[in-house]
Every structure is written in C-alpha cells, then in structure tokens.
N, C-alpha and C positions, 0 to 999 in steps of 0.2 A: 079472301082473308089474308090479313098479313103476315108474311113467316119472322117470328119474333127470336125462333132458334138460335139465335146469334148472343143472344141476351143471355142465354145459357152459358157461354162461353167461361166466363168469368170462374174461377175457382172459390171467389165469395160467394157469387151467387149460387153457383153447384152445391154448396155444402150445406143451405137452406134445404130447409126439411118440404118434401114434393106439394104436401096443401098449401104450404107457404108460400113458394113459387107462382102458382096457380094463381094465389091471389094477390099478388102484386103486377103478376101482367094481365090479370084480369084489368086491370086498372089504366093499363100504360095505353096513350096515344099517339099516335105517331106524325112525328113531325119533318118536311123533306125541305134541306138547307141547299141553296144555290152555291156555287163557287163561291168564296169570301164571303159568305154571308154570315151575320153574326148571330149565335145564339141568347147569348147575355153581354152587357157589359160588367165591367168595375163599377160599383156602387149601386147598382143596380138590386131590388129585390130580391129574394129567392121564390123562384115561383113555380119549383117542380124538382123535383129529383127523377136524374137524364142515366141512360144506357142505349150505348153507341150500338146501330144494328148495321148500317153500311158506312164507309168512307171513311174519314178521319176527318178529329177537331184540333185544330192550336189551340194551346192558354197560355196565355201571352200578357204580359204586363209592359206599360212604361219605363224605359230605365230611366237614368239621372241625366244621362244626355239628350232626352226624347226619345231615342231607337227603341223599337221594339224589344224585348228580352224575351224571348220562346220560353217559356218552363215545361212545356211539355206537348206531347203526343198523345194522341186517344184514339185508340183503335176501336174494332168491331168487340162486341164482350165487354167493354168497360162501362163501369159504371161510376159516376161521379154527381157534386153536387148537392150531399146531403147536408155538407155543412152549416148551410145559411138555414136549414130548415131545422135543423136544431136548435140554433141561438138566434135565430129571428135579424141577423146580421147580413149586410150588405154582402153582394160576390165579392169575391177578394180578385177577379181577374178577370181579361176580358177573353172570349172564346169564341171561335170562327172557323166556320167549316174550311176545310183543305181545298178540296172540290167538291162533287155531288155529296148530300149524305144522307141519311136518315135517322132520324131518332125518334128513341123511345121515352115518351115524358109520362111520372108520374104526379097528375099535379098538384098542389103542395094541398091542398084540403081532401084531396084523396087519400094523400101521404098522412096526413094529419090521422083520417079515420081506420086509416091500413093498423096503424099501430094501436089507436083505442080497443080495438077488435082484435089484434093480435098483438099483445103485448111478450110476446116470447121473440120478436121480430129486434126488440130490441139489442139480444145479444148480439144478433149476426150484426149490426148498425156499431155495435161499441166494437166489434173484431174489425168492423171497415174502417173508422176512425180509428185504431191504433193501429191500421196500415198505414192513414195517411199521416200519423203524428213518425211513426218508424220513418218515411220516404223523406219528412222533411229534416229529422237529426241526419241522415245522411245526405241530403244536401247542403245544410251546414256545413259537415265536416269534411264535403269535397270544395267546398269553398274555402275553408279552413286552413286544411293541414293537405292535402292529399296536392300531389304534382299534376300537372294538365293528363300525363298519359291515365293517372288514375281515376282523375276525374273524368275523362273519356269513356273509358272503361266501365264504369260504374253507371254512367247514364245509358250506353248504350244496351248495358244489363236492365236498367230498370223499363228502358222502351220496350226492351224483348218480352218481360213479363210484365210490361202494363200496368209499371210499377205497384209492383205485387199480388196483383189481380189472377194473375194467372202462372202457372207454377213454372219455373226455368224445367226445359228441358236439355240432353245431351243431344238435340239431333238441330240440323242445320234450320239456322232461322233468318229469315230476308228481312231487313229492316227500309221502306221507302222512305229514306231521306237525305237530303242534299248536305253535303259537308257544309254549306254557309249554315245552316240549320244548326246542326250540332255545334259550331262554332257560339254561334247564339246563345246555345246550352250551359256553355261552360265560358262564358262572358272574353270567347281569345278570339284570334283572328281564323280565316279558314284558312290560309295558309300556314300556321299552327300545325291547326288539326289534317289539314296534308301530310304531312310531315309526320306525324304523331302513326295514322294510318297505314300509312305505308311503311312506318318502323313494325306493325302490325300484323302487317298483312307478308312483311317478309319471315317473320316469326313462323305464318300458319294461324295466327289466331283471327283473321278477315279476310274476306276479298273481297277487293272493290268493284261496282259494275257502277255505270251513270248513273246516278241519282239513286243508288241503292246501297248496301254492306250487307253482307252476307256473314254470318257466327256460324261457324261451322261446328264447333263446338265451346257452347258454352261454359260449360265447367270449366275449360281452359280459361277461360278469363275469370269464371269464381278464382281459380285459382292465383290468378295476382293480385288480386283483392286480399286475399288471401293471406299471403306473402309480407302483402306491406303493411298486416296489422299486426303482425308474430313480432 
C-alpha cells in the first residue's frame, strides 16, 4: 500500500475536516515521474488535481526571449492544480519533475464527484484559491516595487512555506536549490543573486552550502519584508 502521509503535510490540507481527507485520498492515484519528465504542459487540459508525495516539480513558463522562466518549486505536501478544474481552462504552465518523483493525482471526474458528494469541500478549495490569488499580488508587487534583495527574500520565504501551504516556522529550513534557479525567479542574473546572498549571509540571515540555502531563522527575513513595507 502506498504511504500517502506526505499529502498530509500541507497546512490546507490539515485543516480539512478528518472524513474529508479520507475521502479525497480515497481517490488519489499515484503517478512516478522520471528525471525531467513532464507532468502537464501549457495549454494543455486539466485532467486531475495533483499533491506532491516525493521529489520536487518546476513550473516553468516561456519567457519573451524563449529562456525558460522558473515560477516556482513544489515540494512534498503541496498541492496544486485545481485551477483548470474549476474554470474548465487550459494549464496556465508547463510542469516537470526535478528528478525522481511521485505523485498523487486526483482525476478530474473524481474531483468532479468528490465535490457533488461533499459539497462543504468547497470552502477549503475557495481558502486554496485565495492563497494562490495572495502569492500572485505578491509576485506582482516583487516585480513592481520591491529591490532584487526583497525580491529575494520574499521568494525564498515563499519556497520555505510552499507558497503558503505550509506555515513559516522560526527553526532552520534547507531550501534545494541552485542560485541560477533563483536567479530565474526573479528574472536577474546569478551573479546578482551571489552578491545579494552573501550580503545575506554575512548578516546571519543564510548560509550558503552547494546547491542549497539554509534560513536559519525565518522570522529574520519576515522581518525585512517587514521593514520595507512600514
């Protein structure tokens, strides 16, 4: 039997009432993605609503110049994907596993019957959509207004808690990812974000390791967020 425990993770999905749990991963099937393999593209139907149980997914779109543009991270706990399954709308991105991974799909005529049958499931779906309508006025507004160190900052808050999925805590958090990455994030160079990091990390508020950041305390960085809204 499959351990789905991971799918618990999520602090949306924890706050679902335990029958209701029950019965959405009664449902979920599991899907295992090779290195670079992709799970959906852009324009593509919607044909399941997904939670991450091992590995990590990119979502990643086209920029203007053809490059790649990362928009984000998907860890284990996260759940994504409901959107195209509400408005019957194309994915808005394309998404590809890191390396090995597994996923939990539930597929869209399941999805469909999960809500006819539990129509009190909808609250928890309108609190997940106004996470993701919250993650993207802040990505606006780090595109906007904010300086590269805030928009730094800001993203790599929103990776630690899985852009909102899962709640900031004050104890040290390892983030797997390669400074070209985050670079990508925040559309600058990685030698930028060098720079920006290790003004950072001489602070106290990172340490760098190979292909990793370490938040030793997050608050510290709520805290410059913070700062530059006052």
């Amino acid at each position: 039997m499959e351990d789905l425990s991971n799918l618990s993770r999520s602090t949306w999905f924890a706050s679902i009432e335990q029958h209701l749990q029950d019965a959405m991963l009664d449902k979920v099937r599991i899907k295992h993605l090779k290195p670079g393999q992709q799970l959906h593209a852009k324009g593509e139907d919607g044909l399941g609503f997904y939670g991450v149980i091992e590995g990590r997914l990119r979502v990643v779109t086209p920029g203007y110049d053809g490059k790649e543009m990362l928009f984000a991270l998907l860890g284990p706990g996260t759940w994504f994907g409901e959107i195209s399954l509400f408005d019957n709308l194309p994915r808005t991105h394309d998404n590809y596993s890191e390396g090995k991974s597994k996923i939990g799909i539930i597929p869209k005529a399941s999805f469909t019957a999960l809500l006819a049958k539990h129509p009190e499931l909808y609250r928890h779906f309108t609190t997940l959509l106004c996470s993701r309508v919250r993650s993207a006025f802040q990505f606006i507004d780090s595109t906007a207004g904010l300086s590269l160190t805030h928009q730094l900052v800001r993203r790599l808050l929103m990776l630690a808690t899985s852009y909102g999925q899962h709640l900031p805590q004050d104890a040290p958090i390892t983030l797997t990812l390669s400074q070209e990455s985050l670079a990508q994030m925040i559309n600058s160079s990685r030698q930028t974000v060098n720079q920006i990091l290790r003004s950072l990390q001489h602070d106290g508020l990172v340490t760098l390791h190979y292909g990793k950041i370490t938040v030793p305390h997050p608050s510290a960085l709520f805290s410059i967020l913070k700062s530059n809204e006052q």
